[in-house]
PDB file of N, CA, C and O in Angstrom:
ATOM      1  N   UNK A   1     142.387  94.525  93.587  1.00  0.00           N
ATOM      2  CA  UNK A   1     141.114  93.946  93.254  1.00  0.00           C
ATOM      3  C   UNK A   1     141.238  92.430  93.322  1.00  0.00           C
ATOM      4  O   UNK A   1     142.387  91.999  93.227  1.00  0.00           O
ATOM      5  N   UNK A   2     140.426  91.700  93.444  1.00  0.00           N
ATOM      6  CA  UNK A   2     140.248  90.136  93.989  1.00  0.00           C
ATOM      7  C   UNK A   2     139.905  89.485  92.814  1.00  0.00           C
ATOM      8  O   UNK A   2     138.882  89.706  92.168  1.00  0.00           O
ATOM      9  N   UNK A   3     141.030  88.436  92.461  1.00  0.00           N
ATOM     10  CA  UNK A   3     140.418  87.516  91.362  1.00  0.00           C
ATOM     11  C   UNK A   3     140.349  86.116  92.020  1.00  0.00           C
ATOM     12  O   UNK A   3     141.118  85.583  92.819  1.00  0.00           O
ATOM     13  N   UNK A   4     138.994  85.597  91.346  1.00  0.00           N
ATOM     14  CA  UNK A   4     138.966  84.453  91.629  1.00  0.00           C
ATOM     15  C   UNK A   4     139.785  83.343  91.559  1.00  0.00           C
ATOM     16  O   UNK A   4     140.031  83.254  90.356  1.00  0.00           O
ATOM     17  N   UNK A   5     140.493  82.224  92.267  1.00  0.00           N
ATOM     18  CA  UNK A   5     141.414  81.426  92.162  1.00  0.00           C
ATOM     19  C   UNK A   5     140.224  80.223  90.894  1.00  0.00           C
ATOM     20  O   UNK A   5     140.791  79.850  89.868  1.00  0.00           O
ATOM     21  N   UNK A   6     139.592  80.027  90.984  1.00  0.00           N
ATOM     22  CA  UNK A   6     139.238  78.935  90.622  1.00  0.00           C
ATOM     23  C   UNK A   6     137.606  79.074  89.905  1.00  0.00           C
ATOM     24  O   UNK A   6     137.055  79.889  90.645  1.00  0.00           O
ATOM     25  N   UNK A   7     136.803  78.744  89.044  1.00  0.00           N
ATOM     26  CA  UNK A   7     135.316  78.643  88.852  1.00  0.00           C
ATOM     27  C   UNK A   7     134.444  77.746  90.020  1.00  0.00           C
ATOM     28  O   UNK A   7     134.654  76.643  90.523  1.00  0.00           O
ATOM     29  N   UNK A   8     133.452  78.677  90.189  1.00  0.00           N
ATOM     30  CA  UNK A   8     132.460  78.224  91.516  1.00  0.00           C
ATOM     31  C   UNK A   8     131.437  77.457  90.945  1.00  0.00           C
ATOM     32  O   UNK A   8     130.434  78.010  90.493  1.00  0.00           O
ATOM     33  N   UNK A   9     131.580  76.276  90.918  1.00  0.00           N
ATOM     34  CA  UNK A   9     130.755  75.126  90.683  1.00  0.00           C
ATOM     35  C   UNK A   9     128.895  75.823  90.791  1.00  0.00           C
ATOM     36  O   UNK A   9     128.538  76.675  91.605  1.00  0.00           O
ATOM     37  N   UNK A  10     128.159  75.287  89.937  1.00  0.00           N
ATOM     38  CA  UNK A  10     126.415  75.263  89.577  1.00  0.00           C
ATOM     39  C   UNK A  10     126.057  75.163  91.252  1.00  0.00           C
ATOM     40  O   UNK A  10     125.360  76.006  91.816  1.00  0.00           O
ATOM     41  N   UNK A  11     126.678  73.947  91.961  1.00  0.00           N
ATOM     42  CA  UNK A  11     126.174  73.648  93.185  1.00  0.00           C
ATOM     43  C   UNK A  11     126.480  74.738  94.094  1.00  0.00           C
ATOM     44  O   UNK A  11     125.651  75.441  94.671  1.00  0.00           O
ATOM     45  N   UNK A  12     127.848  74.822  94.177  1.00  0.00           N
ATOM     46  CA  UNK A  12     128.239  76.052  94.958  1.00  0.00           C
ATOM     47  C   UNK A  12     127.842  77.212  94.823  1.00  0.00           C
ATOM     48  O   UNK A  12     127.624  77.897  95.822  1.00  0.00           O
ATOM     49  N   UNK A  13     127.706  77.570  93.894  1.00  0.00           N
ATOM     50  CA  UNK A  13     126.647  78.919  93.581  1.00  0.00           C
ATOM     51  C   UNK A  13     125.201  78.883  94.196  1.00  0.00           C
ATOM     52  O   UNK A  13     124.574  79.821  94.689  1.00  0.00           O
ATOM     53  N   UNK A  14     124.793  77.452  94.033  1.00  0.00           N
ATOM     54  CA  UNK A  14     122.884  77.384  94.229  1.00  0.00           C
ATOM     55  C   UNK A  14     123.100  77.144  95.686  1.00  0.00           C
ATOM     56  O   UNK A  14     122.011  77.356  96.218  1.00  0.00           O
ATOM     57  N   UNK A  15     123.857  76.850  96.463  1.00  0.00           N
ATOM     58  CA  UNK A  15     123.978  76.584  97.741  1.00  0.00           C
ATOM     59  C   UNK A  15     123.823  78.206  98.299  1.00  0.00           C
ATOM     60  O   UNK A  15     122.869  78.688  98.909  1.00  0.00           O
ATOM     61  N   UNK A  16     124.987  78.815  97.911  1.00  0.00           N
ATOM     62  CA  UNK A  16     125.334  80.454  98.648  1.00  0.00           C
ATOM     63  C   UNK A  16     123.686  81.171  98.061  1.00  0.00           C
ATOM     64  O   UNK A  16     122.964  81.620  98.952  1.00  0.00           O
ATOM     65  N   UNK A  17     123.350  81.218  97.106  1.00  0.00           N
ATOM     66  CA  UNK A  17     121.745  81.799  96.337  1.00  0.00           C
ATOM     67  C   UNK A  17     120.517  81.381  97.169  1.00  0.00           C
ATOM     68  O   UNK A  17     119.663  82.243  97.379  1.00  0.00           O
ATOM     69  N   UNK A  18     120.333  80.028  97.707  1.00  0.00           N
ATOM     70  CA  UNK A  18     119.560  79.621  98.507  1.00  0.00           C
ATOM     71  C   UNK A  18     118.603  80.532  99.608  1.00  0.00           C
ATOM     72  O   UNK A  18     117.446  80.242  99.912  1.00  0.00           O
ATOM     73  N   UNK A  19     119.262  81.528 100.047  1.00  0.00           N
ATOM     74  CA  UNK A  19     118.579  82.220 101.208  1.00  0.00           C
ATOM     75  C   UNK A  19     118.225  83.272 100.750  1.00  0.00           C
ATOM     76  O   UNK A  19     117.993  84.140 101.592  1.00  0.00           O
ATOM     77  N   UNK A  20     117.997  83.718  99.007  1.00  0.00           N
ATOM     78  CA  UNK A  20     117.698  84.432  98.392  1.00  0.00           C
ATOM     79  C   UNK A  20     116.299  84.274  97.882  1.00  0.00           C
ATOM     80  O   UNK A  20     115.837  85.300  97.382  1.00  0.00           O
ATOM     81  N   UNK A  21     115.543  83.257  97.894  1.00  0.00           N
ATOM     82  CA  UNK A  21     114.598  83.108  97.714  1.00  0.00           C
ATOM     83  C   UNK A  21     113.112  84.010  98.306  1.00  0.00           C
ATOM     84  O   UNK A  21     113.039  84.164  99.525  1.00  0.00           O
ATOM     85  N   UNK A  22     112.039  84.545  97.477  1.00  0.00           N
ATOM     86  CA  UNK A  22     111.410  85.238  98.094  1.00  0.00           C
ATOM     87  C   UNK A  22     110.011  84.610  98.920  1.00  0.00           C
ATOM     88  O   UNK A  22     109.369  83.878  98.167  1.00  0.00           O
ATOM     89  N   UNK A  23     109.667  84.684  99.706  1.00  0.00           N
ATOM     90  CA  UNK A  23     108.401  84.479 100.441  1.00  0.00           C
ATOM     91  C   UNK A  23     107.114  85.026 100.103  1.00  0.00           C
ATOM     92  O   UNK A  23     106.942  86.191  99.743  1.00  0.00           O
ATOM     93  N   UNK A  24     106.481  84.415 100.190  1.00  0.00           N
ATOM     94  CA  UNK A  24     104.622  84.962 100.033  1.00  0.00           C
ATOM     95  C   UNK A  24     104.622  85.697 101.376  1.00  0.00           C
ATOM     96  O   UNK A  24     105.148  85.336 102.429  1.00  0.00           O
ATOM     97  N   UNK A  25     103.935  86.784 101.120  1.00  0.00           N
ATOM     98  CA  UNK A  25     103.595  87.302 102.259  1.00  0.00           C
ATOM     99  C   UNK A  25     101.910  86.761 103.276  1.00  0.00           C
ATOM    100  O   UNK A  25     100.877  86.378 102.726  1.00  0.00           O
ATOM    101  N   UNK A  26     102.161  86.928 105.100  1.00  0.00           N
ATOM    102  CA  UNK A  26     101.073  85.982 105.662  1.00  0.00           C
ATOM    103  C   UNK A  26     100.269  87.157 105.310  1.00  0.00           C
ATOM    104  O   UNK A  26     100.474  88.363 105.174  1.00  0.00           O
ATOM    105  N   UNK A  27      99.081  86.193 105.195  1.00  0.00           N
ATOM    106  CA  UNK A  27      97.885  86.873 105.080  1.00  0.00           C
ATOM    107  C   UNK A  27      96.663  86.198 106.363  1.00  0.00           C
ATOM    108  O   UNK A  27      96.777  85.022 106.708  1.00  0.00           O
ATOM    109  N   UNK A  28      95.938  86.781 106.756  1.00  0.00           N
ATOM    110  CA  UNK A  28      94.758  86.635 107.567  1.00  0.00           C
ATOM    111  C   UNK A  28      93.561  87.217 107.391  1.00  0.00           C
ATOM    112  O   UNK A  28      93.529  88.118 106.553  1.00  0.00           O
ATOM    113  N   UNK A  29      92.519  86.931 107.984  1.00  0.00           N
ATOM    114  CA  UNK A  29      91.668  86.916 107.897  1.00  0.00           C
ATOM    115  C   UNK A  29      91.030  88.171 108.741  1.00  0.00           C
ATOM    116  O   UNK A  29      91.698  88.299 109.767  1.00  0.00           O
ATOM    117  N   UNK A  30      89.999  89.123 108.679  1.00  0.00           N
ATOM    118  CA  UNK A  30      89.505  89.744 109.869  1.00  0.00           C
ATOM    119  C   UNK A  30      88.267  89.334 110.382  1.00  0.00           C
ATOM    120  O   UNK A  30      87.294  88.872 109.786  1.00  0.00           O
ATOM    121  N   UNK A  31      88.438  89.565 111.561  1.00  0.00           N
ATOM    122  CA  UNK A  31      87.417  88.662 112.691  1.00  0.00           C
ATOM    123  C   UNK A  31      86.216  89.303 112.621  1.00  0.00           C
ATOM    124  O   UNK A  31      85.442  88.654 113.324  1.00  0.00           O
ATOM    125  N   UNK A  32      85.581  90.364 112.076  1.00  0.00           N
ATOM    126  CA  UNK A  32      84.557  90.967 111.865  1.00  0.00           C
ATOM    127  C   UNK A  32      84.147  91.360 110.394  1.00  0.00           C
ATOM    128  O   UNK A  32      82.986  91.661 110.116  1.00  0.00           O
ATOM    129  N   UNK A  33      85.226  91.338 109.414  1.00  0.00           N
ATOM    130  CA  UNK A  33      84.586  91.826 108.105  1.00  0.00           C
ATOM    131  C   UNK A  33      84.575  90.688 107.308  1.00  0.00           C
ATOM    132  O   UNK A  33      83.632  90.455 106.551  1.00  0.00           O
ATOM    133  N   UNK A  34      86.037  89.587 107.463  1.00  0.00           N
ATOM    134  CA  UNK A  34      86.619  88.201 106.782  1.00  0.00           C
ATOM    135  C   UNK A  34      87.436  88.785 105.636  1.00  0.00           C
ATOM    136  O   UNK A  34      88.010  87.914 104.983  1.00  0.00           O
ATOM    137  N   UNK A  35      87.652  90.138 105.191  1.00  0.00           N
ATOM    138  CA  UNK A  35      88.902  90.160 104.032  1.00  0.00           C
ATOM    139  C   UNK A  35      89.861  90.297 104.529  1.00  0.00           C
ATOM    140  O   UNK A  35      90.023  90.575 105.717  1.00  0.00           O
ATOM    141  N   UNK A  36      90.802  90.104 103.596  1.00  0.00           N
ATOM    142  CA  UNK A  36      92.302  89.335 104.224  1.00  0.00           C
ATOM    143  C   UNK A  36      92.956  90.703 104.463  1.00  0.00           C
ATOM    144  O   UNK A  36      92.806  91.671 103.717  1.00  0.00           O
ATOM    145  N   UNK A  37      93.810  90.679 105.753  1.00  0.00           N
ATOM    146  CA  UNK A  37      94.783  91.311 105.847  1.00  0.00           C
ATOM    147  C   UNK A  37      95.848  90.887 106.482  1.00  0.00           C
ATOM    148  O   UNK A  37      96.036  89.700 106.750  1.00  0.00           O
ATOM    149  N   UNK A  38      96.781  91.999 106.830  1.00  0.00           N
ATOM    150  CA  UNK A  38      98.127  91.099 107.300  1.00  0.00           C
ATOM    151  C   UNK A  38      98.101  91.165 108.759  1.00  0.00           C
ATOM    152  O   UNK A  38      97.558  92.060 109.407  1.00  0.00           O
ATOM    153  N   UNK A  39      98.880  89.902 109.347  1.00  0.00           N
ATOM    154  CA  UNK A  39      98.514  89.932 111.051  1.00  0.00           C
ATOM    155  C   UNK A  39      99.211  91.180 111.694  1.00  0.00           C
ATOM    156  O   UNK A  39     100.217  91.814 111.377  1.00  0.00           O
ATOM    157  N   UNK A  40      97.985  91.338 113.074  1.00  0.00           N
ATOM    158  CA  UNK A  40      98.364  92.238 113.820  1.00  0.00           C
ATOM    159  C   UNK A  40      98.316  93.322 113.225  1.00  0.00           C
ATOM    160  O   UNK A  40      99.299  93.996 113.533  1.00  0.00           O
ATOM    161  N   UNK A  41      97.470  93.973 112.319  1.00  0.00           N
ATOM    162  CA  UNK A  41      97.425  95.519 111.632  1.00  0.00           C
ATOM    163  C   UNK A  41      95.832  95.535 111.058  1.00  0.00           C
ATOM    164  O   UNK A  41      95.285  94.617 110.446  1.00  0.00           O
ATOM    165  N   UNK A  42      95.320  96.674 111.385  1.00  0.00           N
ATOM    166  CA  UNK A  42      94.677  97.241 111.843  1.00  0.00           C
ATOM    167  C   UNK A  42      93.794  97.236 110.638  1.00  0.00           C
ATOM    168  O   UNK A  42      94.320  97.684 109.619  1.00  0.00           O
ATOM    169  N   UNK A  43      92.188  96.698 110.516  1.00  0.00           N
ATOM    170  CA  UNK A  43      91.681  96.130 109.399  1.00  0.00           C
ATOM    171  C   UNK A  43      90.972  97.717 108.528  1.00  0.00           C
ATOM    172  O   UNK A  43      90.211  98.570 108.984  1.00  0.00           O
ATOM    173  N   UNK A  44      91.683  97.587 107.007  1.00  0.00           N
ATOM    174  CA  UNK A  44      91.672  99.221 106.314  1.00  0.00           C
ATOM    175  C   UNK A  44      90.069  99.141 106.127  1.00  0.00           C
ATOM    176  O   UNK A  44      89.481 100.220 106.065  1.00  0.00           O
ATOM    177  N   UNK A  45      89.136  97.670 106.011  1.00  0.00           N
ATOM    178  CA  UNK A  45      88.336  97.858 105.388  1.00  0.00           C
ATOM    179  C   UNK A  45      86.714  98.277 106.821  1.00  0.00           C
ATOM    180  O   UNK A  45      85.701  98.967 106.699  1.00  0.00           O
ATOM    181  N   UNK A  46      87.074  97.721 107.600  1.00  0.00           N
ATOM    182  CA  UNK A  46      85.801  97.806 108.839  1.00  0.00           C
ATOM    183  C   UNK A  46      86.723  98.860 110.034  1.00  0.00           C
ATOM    184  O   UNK A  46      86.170  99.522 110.912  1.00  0.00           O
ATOM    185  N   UNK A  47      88.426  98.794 109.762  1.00  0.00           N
ATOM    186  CA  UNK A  47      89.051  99.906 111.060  1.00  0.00           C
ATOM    187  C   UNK A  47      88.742  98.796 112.442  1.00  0.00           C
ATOM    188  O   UNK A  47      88.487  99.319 113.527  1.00  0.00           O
ATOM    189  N   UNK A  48      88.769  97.673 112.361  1.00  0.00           N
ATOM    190  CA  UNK A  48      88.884  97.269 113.462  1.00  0.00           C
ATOM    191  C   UNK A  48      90.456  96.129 113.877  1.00  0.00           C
ATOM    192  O   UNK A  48      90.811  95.164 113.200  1.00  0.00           O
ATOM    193  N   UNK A  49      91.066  96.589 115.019  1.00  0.00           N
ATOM    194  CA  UNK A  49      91.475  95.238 115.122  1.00  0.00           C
ATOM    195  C   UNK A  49      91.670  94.295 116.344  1.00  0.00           C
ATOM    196  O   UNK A  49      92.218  94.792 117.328  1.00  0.00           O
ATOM    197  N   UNK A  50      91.258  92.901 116.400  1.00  0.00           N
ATOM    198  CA  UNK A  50      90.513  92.163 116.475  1.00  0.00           C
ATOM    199  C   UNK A  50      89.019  92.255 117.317  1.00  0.00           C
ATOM    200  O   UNK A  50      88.281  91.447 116.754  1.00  0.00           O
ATOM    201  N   UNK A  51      88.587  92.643 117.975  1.00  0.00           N
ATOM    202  CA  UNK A  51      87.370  92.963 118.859  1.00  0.00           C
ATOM    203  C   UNK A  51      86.786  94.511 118.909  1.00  0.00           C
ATOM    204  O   UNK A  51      85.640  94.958 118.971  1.00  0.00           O
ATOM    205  N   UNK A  52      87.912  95.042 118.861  1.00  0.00           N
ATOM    206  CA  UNK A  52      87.896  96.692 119.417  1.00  0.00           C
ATOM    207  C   UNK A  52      88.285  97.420 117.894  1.00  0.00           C
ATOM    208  O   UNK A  52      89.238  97.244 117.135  1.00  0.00           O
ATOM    209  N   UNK A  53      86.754  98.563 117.806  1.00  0.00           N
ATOM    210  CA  UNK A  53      87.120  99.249 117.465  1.00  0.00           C
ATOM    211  C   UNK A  53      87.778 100.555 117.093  1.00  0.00           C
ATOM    212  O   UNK A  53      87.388 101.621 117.568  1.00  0.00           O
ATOM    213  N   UNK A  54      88.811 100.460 116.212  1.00  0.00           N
ATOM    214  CA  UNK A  54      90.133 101.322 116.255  1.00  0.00           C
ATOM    215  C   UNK A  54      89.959 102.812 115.720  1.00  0.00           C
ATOM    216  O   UNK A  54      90.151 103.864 116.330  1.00  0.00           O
ATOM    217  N   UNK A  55      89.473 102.574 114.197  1.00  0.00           N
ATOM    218  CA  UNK A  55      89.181 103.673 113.044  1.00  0.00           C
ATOM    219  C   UNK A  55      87.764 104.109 112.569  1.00  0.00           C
ATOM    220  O   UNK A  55      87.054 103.149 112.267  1.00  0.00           O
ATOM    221  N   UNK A  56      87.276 105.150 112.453  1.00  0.00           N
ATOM    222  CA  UNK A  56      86.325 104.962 111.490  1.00  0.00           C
ATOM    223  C   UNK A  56      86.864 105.067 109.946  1.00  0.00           C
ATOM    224  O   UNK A  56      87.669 105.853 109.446  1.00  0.00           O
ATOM    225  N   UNK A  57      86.252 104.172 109.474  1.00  0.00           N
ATOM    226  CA  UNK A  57      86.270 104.149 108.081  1.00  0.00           C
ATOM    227  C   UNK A  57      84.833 104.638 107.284  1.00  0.00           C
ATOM    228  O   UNK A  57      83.667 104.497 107.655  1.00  0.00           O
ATOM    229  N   UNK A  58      85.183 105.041 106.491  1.00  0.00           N
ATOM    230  CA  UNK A  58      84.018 105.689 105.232  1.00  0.00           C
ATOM    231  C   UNK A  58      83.354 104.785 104.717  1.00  0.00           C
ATOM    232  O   UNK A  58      82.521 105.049 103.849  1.00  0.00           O
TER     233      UNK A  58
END
């Protein structure tokens, strides 16, 4: 089992943690209804995406 030689410094820790950070997810707009959805997928609320329609919706 692996012991550490030495304590990993506040910095050195927040350096390696860095790419751990989480993102907002994109959001857009739809070109026929305007509530937001996510790009390139297929709008739940009108079933269209972008010009052409895809689904009927209820």
């Amino acid at each position: 089992m692996a012991v550490q030689q030495r304590r990993v410094s506040k910095s050195r820790k927040g350096m390696r943690k860095s790419h751990l950070a989480l993102s907002k997810p994109t959001i857009t707009s739809c070109k026929k209804c305007g509530k937001p959805i996510k790009p390139h997928h297929v709008c739940k609320y009108c079933g269209h995406y972008g010009d052409k329609k895809i689904i009927n919706v209820k």
